[in-house]
NUGU-198654 format. One record per atom (N, C-alpha, C): residue in one letter; x negated, y, z. Coordinates in steps of 0.1 Angstrom, whole numbers, plus 5000, padded with zeros to 4 digits. Layout:
// NUGU-198654
AXYZ/...
//
This chain:
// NUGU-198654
X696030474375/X694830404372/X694330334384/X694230384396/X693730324405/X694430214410/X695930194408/X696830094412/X696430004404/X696430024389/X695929894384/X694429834384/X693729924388/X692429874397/X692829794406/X693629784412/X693929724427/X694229614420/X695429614413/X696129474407/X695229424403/X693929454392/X693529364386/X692229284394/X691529374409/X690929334417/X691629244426/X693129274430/X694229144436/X693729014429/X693929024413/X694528914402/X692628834405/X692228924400/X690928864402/X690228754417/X690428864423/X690428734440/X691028604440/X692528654436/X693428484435/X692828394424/X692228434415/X691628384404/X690828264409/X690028384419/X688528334423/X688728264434/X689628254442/X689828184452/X690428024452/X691328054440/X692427904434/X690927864429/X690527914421/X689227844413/X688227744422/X687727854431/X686827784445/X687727664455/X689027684455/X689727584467/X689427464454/X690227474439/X690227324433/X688527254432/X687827334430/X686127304429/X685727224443/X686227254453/X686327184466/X686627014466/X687526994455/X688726914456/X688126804451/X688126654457/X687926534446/X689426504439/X689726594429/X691226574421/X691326444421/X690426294414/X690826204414/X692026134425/X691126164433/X691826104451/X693126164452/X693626294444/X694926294443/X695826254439/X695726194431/X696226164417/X696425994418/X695425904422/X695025804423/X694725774434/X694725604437/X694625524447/X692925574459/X692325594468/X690925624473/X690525554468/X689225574464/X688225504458/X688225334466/X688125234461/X687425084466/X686825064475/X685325204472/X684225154478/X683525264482/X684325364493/X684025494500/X682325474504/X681725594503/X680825614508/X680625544528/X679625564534/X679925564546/X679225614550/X680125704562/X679725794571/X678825784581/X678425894586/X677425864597/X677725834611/X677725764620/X678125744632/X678725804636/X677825934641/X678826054652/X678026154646/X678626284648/X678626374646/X678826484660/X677626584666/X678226664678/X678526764667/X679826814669/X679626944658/X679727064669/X679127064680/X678627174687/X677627164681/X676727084681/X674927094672/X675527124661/X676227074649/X676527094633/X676827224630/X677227314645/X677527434638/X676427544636/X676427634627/X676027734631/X675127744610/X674527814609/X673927814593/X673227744590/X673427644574/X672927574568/X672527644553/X671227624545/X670927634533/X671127504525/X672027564515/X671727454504/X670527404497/X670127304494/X668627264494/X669327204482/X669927134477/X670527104462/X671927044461/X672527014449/X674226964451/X674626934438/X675426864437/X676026814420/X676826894416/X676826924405/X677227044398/X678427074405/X679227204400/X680527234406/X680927364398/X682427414395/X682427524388/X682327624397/X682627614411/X682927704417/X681327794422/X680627734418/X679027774424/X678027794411/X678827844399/X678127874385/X677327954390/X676227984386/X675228134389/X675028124403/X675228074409/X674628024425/X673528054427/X672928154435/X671628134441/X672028164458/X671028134470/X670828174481/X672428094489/X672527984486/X673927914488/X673327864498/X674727894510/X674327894524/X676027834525/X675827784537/X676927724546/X676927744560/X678027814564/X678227854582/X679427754589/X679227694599/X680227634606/X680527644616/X681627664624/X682027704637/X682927674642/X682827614650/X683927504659/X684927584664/X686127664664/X686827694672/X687827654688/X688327704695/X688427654707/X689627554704/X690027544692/X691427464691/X690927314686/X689627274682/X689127194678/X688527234664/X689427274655/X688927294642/X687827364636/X687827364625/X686127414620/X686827514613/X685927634614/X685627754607/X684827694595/X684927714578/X683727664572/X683727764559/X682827804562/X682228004555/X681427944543/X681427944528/X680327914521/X680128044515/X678628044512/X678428194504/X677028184497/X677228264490/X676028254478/X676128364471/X675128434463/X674828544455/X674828474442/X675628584434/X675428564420/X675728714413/X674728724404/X674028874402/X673528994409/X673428914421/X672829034431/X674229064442/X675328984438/X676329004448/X676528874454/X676928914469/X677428804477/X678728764474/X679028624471/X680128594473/X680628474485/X681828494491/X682128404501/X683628344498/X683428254506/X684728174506/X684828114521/X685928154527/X686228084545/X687227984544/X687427874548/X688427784549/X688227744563/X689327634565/X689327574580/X689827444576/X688927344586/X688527204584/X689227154596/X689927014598/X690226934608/X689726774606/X689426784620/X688826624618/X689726534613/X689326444608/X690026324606/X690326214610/X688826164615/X688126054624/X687526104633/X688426154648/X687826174659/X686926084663/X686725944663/X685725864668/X684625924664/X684225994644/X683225984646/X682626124641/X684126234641/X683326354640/X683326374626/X682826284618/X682026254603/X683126324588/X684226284594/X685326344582/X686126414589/X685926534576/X686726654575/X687826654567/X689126734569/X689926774555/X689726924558/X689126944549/X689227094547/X690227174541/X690527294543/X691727364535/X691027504532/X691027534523/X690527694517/X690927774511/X692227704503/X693727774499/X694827694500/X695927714512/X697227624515/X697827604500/X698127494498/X698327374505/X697527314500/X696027284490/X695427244489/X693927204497/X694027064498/X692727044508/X691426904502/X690826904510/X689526864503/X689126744514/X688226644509/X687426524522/X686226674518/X685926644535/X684526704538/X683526584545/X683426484540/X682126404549/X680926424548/X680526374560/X679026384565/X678526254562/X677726264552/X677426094552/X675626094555/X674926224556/X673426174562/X673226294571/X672926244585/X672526334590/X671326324601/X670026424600/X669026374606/X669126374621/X668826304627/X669026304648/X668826444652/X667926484645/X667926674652/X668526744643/X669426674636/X670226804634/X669726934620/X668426864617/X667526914610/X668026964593/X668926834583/X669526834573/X670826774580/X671426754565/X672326694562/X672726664549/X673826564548/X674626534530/X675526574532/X677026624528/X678226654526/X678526624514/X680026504514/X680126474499/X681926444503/X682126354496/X683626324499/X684126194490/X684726114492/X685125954487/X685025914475/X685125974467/X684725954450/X683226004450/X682526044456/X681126054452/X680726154440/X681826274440/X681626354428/X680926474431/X681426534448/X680826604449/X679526564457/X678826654460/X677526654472/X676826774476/X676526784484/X675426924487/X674526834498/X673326924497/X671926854508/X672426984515/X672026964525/X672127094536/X670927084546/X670427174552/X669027214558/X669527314567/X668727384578/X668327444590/X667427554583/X666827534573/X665527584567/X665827654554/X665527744546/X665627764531/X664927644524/X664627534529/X662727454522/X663427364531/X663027224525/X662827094534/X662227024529/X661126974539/X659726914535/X660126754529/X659026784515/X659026674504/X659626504509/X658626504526/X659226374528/X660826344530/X661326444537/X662826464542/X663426414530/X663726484516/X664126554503/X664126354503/X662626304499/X662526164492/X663326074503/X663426094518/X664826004524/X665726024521/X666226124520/X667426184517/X668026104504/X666926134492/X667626054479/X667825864482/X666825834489/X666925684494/X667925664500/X668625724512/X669725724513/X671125704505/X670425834499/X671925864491/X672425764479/X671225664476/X671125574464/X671325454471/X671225414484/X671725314488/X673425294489/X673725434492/X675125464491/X675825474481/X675025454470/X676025444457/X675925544448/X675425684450/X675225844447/X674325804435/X674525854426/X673925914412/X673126034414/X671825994424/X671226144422/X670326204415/X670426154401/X670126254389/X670926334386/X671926364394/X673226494388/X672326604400/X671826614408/X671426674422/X670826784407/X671326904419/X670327054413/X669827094425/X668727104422/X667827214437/X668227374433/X668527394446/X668927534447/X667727664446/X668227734441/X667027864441/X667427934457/X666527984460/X666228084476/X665028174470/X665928314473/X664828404467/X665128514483/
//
């Protein structure tokens, strides 16, 4: 009995893990030519400042973040260059996490990531708004499918929230898909 506890807790993880790496993914961009008309990035990026914990403040839907509440993001520069990138969130009163590791793309400007969260599958990670202090941020990737707002804060004041969507609609972003996150 207990071994198939194990197996079905194994089967389960890989479940949950393949599930969260494709949810990461703009499949189109696999499959098909990059988008036309990529989003664009932010200048530069120190990702000594970028690292460290962000709150989700809202994001376009995703399967991998069903029942999502308290959705946080950690980043951490390791000494080889690469990023540590930890996401985690509660759903039903449990934590769930996911660690992957990111490499730049565009050292000029910091701004694009490929992320990997299960070999051999990987992800665009860009930075396309981010405030001078460091304060928020957007993360989205070349098709414009996914997005998350990111914050310093559980809360980001009303005015931030209404640049943020100016932004993001100058850039092309549909953000009537945006869900604000619960923080309890």
């Amino acid at each position: 009995m207990k071994n198939l506890r194990r197996s079905i807790f194994v089967a389960f993880v890989i479940l949950v893990i393949s599930g969260a790496a494709l949810a990461f993914l703009p499949i189109p961009s696999i499959f098909n030519a990059p988008p036309e008309n990529p989003p664009e990035v932010v200048k530069y990026v120190d990702l000594k400042r970028f690292s460290g914990l962000w709150y989700e403040i809202a994001r376009f839907p995703n399967p991998y973040q069903e029942g999502c509440i308290n959705s946080r993001a950690s980043y951490t520069v390791n000494p080889d260059g690469t990023v540590e990138v930890s996401n985690l969130c509660d759903v039903h009163g449990e934590e769930k996490s996911l660690t992957g590791s990111a490499v730049v793309e565009d050292p000029a400007t910091n701004a694009k990531l490929k992320v990997t969260f299960l070999w051999p599958l990987t992800g665009d990670y860009w930075i396309v708004v981010l405030d001078r202090d460091y304060k928020y941020a957007v993360i989205s990737e070349p098709g414009r499918e996914k997005l998350w707002i990111l914050a310093r804060e559980k809360t980001l004041p009303e005015r931030a929230y209404k640049d943020i969507i100016k932004k993001l609609t100058a850039n092309g972003y549909d953000t009537s898909r945006l869900i604000k996150t619960t923080h309890k």
